[in-house]
PyMOL Python script that loads the backbone (N, CA, C, O; Angstrom):
from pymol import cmd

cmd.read_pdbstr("""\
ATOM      1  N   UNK A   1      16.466 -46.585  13.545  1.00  0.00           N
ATOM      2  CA  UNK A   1      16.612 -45.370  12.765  1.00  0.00           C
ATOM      3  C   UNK A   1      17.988 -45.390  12.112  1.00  0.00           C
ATOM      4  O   UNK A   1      18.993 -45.831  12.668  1.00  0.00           O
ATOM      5  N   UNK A   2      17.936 -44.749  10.586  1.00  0.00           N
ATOM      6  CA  UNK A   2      19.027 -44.820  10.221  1.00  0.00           C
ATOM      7  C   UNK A   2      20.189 -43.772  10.194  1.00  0.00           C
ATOM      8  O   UNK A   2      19.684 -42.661  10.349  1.00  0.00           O
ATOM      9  N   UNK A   3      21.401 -43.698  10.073  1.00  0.00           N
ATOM     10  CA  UNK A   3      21.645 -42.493   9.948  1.00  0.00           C
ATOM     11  C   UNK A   3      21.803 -41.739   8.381  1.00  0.00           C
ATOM     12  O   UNK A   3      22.020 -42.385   7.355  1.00  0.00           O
ATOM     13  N   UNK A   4      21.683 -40.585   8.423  1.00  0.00           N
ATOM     14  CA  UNK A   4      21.678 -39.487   7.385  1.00  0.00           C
ATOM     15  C   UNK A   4      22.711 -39.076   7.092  1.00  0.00           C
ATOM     16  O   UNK A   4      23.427 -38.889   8.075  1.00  0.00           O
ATOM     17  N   UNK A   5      23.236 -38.787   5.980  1.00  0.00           N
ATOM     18  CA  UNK A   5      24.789 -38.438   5.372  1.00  0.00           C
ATOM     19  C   UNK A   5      24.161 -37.069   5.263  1.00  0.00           C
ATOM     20  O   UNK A   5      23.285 -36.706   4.478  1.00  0.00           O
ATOM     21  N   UNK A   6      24.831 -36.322   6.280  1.00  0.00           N
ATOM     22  CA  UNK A   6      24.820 -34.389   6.006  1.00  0.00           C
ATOM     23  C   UNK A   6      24.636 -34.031   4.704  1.00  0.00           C
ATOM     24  O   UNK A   6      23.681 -33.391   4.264  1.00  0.00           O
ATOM     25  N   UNK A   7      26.054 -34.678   3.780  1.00  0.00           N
ATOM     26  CA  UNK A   7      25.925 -33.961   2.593  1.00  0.00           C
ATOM     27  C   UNK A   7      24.949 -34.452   1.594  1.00  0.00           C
ATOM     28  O   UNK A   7      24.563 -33.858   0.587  1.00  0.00           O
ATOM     29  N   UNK A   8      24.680 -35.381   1.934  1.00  0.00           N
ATOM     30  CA  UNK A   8      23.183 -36.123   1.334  1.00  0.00           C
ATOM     31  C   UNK A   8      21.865 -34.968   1.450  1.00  0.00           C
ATOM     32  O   UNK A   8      21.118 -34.563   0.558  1.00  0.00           O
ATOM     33  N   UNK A   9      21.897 -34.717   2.520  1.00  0.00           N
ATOM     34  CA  UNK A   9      20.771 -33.953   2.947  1.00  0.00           C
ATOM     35  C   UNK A   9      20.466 -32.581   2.256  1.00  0.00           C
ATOM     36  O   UNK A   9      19.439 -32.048   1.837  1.00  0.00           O
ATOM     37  N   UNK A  10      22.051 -32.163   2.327  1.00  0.00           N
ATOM     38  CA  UNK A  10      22.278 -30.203   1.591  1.00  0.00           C
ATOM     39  C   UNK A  10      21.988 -30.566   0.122  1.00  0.00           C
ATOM     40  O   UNK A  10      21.389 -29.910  -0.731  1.00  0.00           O
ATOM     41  N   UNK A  11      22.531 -31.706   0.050  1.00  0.00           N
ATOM     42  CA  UNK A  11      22.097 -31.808  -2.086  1.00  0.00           C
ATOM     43  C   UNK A  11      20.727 -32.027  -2.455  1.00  0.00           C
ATOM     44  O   UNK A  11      20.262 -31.636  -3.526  1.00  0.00           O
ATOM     45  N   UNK A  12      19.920 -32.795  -1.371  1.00  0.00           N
ATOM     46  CA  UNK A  12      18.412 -33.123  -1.542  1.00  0.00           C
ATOM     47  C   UNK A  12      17.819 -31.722  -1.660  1.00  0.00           C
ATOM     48  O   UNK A  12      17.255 -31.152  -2.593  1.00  0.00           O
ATOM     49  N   UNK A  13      18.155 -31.311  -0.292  1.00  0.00           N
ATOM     50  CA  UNK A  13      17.478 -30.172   0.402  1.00  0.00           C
ATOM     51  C   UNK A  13      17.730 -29.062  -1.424  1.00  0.00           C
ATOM     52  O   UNK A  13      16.698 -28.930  -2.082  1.00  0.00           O
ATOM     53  N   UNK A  14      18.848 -28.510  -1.918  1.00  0.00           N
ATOM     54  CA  UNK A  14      19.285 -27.281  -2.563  1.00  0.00           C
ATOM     55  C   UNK A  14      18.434 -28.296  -4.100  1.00  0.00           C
ATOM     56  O   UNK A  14      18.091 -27.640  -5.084  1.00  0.00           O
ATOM     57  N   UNK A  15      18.291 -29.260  -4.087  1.00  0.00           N
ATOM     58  CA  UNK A  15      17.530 -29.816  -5.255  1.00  0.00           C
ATOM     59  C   UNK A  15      16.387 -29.339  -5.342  1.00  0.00           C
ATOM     60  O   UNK A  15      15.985 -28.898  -6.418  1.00  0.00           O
ATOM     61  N   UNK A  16      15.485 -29.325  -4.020  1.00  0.00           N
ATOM     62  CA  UNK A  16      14.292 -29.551  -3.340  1.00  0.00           C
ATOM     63  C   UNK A  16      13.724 -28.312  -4.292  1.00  0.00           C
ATOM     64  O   UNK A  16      12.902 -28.261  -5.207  1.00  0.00           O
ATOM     65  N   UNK A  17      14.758 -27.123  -3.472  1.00  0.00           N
ATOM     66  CA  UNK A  17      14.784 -26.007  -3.527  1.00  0.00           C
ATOM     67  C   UNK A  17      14.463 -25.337  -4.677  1.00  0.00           C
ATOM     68  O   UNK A  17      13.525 -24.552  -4.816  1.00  0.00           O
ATOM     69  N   UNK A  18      15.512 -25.768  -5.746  1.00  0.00           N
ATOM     70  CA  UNK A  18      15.593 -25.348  -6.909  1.00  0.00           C
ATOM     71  C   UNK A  18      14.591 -25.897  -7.683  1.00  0.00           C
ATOM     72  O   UNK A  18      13.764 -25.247  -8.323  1.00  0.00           O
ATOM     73  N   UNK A  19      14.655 -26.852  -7.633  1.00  0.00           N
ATOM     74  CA  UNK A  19      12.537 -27.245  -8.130  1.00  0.00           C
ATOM     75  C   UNK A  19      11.665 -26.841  -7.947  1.00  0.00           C
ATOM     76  O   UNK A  19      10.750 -26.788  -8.769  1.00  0.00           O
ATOM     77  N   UNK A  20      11.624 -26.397  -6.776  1.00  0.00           N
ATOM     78  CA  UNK A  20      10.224 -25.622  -6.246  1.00  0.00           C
ATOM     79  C   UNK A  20      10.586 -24.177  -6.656  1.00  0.00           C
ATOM     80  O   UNK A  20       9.601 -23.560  -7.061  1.00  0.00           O
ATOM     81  N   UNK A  21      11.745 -23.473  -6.658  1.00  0.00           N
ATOM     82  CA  UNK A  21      11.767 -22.003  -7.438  1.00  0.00           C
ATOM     83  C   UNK A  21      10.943 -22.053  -9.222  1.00  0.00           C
ATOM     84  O   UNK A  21      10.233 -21.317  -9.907  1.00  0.00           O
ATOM     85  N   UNK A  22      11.439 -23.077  -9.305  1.00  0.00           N
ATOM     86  CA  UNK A  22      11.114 -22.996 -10.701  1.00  0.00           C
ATOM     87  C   UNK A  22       9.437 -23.124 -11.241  1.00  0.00           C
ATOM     88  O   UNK A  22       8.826 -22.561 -12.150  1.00  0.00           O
ATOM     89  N   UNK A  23       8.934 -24.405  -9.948  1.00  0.00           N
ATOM     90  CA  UNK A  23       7.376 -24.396 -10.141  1.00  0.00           C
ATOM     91  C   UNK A  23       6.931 -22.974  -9.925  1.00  0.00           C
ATOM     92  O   UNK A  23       6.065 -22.294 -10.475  1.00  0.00           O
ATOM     93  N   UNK A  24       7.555 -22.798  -9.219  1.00  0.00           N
ATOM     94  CA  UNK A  24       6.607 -21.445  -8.191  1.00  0.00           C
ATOM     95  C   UNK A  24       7.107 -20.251  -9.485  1.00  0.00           C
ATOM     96  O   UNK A  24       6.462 -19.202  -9.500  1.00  0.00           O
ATOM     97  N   UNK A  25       8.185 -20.414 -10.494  1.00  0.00           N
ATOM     98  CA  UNK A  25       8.298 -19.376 -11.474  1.00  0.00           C
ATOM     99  C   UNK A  25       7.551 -19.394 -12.581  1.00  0.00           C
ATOM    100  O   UNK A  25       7.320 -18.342 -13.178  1.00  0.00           O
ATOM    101  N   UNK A  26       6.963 -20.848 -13.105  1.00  0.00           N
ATOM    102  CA  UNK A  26       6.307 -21.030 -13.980  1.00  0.00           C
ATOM    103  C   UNK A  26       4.936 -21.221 -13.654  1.00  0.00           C
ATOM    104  O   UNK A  26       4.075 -21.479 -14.496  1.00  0.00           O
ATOM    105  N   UNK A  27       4.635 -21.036 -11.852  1.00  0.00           N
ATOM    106  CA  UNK A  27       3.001 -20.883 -11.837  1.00  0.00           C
ATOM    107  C   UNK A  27       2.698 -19.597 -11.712  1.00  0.00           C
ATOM    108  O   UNK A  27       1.537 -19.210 -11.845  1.00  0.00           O
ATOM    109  N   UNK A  28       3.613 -18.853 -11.466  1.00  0.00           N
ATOM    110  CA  UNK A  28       3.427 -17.474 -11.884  1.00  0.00           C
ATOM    111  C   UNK A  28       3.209 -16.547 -13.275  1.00  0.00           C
ATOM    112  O   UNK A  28       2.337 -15.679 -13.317  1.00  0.00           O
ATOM    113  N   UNK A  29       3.938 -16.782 -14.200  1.00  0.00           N
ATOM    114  CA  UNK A  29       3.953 -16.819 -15.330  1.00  0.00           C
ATOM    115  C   UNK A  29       2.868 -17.456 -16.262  1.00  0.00           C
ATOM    116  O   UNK A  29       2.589 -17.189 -17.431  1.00  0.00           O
ATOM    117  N   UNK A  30       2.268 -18.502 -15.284  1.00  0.00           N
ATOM    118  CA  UNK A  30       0.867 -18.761 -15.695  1.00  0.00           C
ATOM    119  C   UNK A  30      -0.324 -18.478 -15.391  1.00  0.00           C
ATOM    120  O   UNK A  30      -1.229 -18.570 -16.221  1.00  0.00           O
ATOM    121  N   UNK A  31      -0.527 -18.072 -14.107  1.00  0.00           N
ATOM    122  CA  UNK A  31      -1.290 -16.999 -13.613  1.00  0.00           C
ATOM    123  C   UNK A  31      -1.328 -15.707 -14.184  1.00  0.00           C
ATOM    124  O   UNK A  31      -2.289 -15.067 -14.612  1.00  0.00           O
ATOM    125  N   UNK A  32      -0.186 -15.441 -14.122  1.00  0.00           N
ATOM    126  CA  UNK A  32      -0.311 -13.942 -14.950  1.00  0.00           C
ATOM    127  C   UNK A  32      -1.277 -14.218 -16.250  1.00  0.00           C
ATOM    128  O   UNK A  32      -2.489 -14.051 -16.385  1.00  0.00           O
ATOM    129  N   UNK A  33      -0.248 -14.716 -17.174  1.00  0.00           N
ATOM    130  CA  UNK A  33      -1.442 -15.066 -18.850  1.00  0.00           C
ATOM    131  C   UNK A  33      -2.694 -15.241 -18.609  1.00  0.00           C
ATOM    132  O   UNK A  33      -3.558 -14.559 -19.160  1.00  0.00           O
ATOM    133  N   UNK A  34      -2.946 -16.157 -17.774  1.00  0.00           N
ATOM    134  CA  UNK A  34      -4.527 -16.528 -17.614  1.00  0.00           C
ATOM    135  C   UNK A  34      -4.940 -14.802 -17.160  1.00  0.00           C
ATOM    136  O   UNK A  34      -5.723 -14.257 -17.937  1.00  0.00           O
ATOM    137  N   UNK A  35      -4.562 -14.161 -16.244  1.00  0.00           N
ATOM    138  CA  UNK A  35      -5.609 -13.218 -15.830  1.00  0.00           C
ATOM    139  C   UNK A  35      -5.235 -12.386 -16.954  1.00  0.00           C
ATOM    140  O   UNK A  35      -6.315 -11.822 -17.126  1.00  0.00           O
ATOM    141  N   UNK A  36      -4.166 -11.727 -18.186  1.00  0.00           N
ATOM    142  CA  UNK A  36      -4.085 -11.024 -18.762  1.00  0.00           C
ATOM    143  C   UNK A  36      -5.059 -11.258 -20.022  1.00  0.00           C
ATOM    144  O   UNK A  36      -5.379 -10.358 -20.799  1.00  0.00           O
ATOM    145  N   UNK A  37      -5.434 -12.436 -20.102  1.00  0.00           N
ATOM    146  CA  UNK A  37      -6.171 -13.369 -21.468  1.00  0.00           C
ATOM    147  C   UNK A  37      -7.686 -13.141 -20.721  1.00  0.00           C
ATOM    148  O   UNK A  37      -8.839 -13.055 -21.146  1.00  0.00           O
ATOM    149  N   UNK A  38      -7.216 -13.103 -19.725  1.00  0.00           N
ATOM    150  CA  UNK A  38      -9.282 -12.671 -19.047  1.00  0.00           C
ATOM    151  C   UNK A  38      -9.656 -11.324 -19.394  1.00  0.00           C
ATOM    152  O   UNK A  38     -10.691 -10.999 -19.975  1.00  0.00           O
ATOM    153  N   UNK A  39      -8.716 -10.550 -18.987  1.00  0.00           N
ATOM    154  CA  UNK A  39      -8.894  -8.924 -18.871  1.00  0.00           C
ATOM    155  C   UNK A  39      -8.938  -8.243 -17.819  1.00  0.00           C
ATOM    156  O   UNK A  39      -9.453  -7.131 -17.703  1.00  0.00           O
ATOM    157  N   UNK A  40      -8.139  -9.173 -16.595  1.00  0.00           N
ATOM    158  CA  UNK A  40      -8.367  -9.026 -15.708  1.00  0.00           C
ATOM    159  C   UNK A  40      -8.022  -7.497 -15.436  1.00  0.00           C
ATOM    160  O   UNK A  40      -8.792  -6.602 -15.088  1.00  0.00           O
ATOM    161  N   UNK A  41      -6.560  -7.439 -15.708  1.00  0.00           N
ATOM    162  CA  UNK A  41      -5.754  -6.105 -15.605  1.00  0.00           C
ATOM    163  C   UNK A  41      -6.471  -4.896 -16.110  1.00  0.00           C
ATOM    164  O   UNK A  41      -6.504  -3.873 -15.426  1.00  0.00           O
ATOM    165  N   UNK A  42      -7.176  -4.985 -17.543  1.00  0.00           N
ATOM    166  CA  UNK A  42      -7.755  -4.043 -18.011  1.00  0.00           C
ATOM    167  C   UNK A  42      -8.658  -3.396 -17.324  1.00  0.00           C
ATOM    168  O   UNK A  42      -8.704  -2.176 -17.480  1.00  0.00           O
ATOM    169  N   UNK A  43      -9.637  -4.069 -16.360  1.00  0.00           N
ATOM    170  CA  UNK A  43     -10.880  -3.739 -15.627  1.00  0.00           C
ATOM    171  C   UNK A  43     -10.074  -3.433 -14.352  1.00  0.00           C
ATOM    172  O   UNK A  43     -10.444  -2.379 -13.834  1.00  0.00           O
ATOM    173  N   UNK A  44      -9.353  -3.885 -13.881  1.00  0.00           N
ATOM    174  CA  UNK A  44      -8.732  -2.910 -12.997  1.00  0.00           C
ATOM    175  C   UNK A  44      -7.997  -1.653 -12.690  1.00  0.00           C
ATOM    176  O   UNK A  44      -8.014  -1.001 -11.646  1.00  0.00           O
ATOM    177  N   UNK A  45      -7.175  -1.377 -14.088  1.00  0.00           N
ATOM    178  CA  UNK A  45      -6.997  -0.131 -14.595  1.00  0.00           C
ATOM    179  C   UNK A  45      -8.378   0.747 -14.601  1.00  0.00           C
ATOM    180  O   UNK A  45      -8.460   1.722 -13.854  1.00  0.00           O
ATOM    181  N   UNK A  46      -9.323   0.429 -15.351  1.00  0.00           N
ATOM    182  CA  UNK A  46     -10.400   1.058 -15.643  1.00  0.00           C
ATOM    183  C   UNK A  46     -11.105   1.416 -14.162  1.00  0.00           C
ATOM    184  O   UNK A  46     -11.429   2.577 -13.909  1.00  0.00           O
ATOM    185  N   UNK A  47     -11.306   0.377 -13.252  1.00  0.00           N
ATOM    186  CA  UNK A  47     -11.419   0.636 -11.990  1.00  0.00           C
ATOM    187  C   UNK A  47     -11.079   2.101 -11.430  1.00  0.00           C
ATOM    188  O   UNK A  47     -11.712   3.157 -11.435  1.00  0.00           O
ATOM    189  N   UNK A  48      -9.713   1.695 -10.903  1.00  0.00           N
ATOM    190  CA  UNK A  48      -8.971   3.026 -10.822  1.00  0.00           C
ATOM    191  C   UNK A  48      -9.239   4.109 -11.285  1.00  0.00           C
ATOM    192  O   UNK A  48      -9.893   4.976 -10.705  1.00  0.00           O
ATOM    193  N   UNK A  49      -8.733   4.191 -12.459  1.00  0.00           N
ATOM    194  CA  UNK A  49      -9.283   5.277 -13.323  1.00  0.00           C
ATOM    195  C   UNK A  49     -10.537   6.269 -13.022  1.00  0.00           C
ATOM    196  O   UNK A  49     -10.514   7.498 -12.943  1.00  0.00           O
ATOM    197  N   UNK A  50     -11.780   5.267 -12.857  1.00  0.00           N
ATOM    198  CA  UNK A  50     -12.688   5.972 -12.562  1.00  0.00           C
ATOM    199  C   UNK A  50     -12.606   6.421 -10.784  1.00  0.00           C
ATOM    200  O   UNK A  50     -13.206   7.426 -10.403  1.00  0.00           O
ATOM    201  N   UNK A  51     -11.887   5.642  -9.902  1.00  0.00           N
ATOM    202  CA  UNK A  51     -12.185   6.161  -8.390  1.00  0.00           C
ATOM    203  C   UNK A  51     -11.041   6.737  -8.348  1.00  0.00           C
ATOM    204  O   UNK A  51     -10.626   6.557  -7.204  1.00  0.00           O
ATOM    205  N   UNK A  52     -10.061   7.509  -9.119  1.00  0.00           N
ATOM    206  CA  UNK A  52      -8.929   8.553  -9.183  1.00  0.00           C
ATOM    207  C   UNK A  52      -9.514   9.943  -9.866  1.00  0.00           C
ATOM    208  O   UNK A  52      -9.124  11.083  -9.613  1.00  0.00           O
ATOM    209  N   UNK A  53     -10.437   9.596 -10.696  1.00  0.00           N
ATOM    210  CA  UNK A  53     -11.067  10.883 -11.592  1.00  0.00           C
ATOM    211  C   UNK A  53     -11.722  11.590 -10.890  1.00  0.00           C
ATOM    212  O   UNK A  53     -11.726  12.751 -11.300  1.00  0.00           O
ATOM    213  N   UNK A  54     -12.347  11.412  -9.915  1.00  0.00           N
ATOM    214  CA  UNK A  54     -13.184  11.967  -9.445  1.00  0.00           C
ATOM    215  C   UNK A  54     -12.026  13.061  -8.266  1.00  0.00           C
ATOM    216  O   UNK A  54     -11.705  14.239  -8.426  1.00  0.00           O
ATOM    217  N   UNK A  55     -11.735  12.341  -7.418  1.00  0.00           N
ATOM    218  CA  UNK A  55     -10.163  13.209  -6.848  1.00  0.00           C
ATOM    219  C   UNK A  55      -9.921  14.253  -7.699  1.00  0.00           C
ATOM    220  O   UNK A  55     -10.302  15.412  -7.541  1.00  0.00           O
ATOM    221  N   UNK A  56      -9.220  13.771  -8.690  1.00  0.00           N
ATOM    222  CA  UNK A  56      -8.528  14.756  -9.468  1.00  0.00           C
ATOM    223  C   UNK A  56      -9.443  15.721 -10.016  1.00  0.00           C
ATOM    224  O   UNK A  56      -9.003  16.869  -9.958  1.00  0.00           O
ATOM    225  N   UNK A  57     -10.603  15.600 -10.537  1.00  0.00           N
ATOM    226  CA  UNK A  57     -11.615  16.583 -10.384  1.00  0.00           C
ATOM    227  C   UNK A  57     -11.801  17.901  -9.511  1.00  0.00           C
ATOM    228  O   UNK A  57     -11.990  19.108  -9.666  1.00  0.00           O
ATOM    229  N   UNK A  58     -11.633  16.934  -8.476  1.00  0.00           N
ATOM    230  CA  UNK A  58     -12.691  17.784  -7.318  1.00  0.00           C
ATOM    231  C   UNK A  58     -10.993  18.558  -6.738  1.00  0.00           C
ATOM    232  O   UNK A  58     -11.337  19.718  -6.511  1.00  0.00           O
ATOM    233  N   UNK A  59     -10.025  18.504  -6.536  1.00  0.00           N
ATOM    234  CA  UNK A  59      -8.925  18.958  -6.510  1.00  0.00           C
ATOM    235  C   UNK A  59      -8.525  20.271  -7.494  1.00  0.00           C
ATOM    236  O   UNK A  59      -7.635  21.067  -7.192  1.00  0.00           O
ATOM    237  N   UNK A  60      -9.389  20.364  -8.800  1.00  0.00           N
ATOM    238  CA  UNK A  60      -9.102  21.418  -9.581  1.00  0.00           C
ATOM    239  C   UNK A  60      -9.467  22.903  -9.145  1.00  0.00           C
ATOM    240  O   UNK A  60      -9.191  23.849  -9.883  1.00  0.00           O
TER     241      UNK A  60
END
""", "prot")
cmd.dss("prot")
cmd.show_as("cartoon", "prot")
cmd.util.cbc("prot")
cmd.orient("prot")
C-alpha cells in the first residue's frame, strides 16, 4: 500500500466536490425546463386550485 499526500487528498476531495455541485446545479436546472416545457407546474397549480376552492367555499 502506498502512502497518500494529505494535501493531495483535500485538493482531489474540494475538486470532487465542486464538480459534483455543479452537475447536481445543472441537473437541476434541467429538470426544472423539462417539467416546465411539459406543463407540469401548470396542472399542478390547477390541481390545487380546484382542492382549495372547495374549502374556501364551504368556509363562506
Amino acid at each position: 500500500m502506498s502512502k497518500v499526500d494529505p494535501w493531495s487528498v483535500l485538493k482531489m476531495a474540494f475538486l470532487l466536490s465542486v464538480a459534483l455541485g455543479i452537475v447536481t446545479v445543472v441537473a437541476a436546472i434541467v429538470l426544472w425546463t423539462v417539467l416546465d416545457l411539459t406543463g407540469i407546474f401548470d396542472q399542478v397549480d390547477g390541481l390545487l386550485g380546484t382542492l382549495a376552492a372547495p374549502k374556501a367555499a364551504a368556509s363562506n
